[in-house]
Each structure stands twice: as C-alpha cells, then as structure tokens.
DRENKERO-515048 format. One record per residue (C-alpha): residue number from 0; residue in one letter; z, y, x. Coordinates in Angstrom, 2 decimals, always signed. Each point is the difference from the previous one (the first is absolute). Last residue first. Example, Ala and Ser with C-alpha at 12.3 -4.5 7.8 and 13.67 -1.06 7.14 Angstrom:
BEGIN
<margu><nr>1</nr><rest>s</rest><up>+7.14</up><north>-1.06</north><east>+13.67</east></margu>
<margu><nr>0</nr><rest>a</rest><up>+0.66</up><north>-3.44</north><east>-1.37</east></margu>
//
This chain:
BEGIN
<margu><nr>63</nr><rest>x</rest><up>-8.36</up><north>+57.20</north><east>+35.93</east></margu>
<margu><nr>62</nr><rest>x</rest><up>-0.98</up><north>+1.59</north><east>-3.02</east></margu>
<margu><nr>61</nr><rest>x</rest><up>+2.91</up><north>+2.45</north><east>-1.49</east></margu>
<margu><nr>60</nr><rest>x</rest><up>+0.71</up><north>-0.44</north><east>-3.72</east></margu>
<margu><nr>59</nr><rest>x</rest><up>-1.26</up><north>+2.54</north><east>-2.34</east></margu>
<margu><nr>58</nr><rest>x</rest><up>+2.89</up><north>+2.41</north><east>-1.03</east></margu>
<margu><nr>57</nr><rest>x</rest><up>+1.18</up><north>-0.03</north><east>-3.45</east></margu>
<margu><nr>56</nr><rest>x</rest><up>-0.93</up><north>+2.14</north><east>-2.95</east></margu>
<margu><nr>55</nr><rest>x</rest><up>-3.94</up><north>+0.31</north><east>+1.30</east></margu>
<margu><nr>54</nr><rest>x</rest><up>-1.18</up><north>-1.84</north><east>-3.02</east></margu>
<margu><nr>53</nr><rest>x</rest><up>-1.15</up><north>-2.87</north><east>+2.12</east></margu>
<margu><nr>52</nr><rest>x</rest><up>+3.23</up><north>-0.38</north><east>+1.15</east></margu>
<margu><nr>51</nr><rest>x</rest><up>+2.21</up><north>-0.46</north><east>-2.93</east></margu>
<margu><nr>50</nr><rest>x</rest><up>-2.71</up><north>-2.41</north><east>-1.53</east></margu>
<margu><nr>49</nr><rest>x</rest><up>+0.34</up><north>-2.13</north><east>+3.59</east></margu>
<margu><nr>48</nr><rest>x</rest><up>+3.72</up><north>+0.65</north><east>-0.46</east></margu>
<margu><nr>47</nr><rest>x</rest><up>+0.29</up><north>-1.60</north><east>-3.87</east></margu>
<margu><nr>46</nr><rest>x</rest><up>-1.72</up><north>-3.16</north><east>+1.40</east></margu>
<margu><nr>45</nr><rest>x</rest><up>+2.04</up><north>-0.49</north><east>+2.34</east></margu>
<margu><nr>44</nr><rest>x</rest><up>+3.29</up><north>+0.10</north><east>-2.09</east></margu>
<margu><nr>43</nr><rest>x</rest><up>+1.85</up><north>+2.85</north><east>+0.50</east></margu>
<margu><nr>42</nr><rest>x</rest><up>+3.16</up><north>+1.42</north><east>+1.62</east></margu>
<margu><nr>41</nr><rest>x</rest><up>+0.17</up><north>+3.85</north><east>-0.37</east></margu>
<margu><nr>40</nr><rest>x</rest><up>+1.37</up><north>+2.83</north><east>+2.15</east></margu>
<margu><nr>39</nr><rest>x</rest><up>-0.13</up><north>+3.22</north><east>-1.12</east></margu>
<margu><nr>38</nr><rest>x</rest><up>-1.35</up><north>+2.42</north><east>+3.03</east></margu>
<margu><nr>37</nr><rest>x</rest><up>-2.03</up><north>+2.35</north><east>-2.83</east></margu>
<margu><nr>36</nr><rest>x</rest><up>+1.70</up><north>-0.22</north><east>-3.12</east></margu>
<margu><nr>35</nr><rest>x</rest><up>+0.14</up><north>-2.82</north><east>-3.12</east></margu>
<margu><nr>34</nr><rest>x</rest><up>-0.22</up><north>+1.71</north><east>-2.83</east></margu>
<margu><nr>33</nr><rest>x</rest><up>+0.62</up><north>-2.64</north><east>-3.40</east></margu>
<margu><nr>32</nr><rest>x</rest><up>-2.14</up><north>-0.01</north><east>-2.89</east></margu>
<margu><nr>31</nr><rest>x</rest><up>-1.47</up><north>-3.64</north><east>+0.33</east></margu>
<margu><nr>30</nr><rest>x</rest><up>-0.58</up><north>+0.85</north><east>+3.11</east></margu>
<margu><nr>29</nr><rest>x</rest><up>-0.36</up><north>+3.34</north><east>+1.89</east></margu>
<margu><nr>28</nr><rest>x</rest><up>-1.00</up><north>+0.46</north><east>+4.05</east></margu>
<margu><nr>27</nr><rest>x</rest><up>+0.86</up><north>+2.59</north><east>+1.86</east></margu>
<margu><nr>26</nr><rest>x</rest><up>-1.77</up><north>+0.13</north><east>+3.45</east></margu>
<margu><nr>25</nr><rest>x</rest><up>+0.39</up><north>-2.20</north><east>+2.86</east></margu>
<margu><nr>24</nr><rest>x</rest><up>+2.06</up><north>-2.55</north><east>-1.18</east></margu>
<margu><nr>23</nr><rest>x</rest><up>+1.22</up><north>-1.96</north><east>+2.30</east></margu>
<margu><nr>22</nr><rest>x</rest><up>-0.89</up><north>-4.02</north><east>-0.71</east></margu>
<margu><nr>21</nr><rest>x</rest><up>+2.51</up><north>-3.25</north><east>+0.40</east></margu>
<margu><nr>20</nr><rest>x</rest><up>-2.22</up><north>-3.11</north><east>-0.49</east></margu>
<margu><nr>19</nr><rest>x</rest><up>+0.88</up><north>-2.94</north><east>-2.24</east></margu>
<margu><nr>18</nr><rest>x</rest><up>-0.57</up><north>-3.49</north><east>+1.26</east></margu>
<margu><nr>17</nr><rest>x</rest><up>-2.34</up><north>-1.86</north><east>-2.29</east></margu>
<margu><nr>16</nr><rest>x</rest><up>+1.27</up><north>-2.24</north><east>-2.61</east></margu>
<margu><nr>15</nr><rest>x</rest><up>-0.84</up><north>-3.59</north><east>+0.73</east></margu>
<margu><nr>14</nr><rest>x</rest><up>-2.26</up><north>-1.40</north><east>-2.60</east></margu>
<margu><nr>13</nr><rest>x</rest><up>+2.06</up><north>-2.61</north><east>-2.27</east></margu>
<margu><nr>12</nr><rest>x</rest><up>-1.32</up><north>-3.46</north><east>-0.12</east></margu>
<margu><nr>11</nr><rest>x</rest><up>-0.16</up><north>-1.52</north><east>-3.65</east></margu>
<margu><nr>10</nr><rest>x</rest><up>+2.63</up><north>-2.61</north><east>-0.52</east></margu>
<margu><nr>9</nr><rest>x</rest><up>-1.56</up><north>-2.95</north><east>-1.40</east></margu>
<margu><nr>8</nr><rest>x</rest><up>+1.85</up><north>-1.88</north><east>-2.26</east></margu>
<margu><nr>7</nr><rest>x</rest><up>+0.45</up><north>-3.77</north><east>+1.39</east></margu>
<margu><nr>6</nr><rest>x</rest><up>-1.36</up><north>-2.40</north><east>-2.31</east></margu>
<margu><nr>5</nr><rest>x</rest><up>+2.45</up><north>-2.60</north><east>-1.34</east></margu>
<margu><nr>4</nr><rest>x</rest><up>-0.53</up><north>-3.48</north><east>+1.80</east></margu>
<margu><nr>3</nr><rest>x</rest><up>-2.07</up><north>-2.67</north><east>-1.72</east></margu>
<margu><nr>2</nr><rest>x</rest><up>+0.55</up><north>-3.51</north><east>-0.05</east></margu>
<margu><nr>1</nr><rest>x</rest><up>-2.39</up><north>-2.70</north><east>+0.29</east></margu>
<margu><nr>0</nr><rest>x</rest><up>+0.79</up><north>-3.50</north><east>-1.51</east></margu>
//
C-alpha cells in the first residue's frame, strides 16, 4: 500500500531589503507637507536617493 505524506506549504522567498542610504539635503525639500531644510539629514531607501538626486535635492555621488 503507498502512503502519502502531507505536502509541505511553500514558503515564498522574501527579497532582501536593500540597505538604506543616509543623504544631506542640499536644498529644502517638502513631503507629504512637511519642510525638510537645507543640511537635514535623511536615511532612504536606494531607490528614493537616485530620485533625490536626479532632482538636484541631494548631491550626486562622487565617481571614483
């Protein structure tokens, strides 16, 4: 007689979160109604401080 084992539930894989950067502000910048000022420092995910960059509200970073 064959016996069956009970399926296993897959767990789906979870992507690994991305290590947050830590950005200066070099102009003020306002979200979601708040004023942040020139020199605040924020900590971002990577995606946010490539958008922060190429709207000139953080520095680009330095090529080596």
């Amino acid at each position: 007689m064959k016996t069956t084992s009970a399926a296993t539930p897959r767990v789906p894989k979870t992507a690994a979160t991305p290590k947050q950067e830590r950005v200066v502000l070099e102009r003020a910048h306002e979200h979601l109604g708040v004023l942040h000022p020139k020199g605040h420092t924020l900590t971002v995910h990577p995606k946010t401080a490539e958008w922060l960059r190429a709207a000139g509200v953080v520095p680009q970073l330095e090529k080596e």
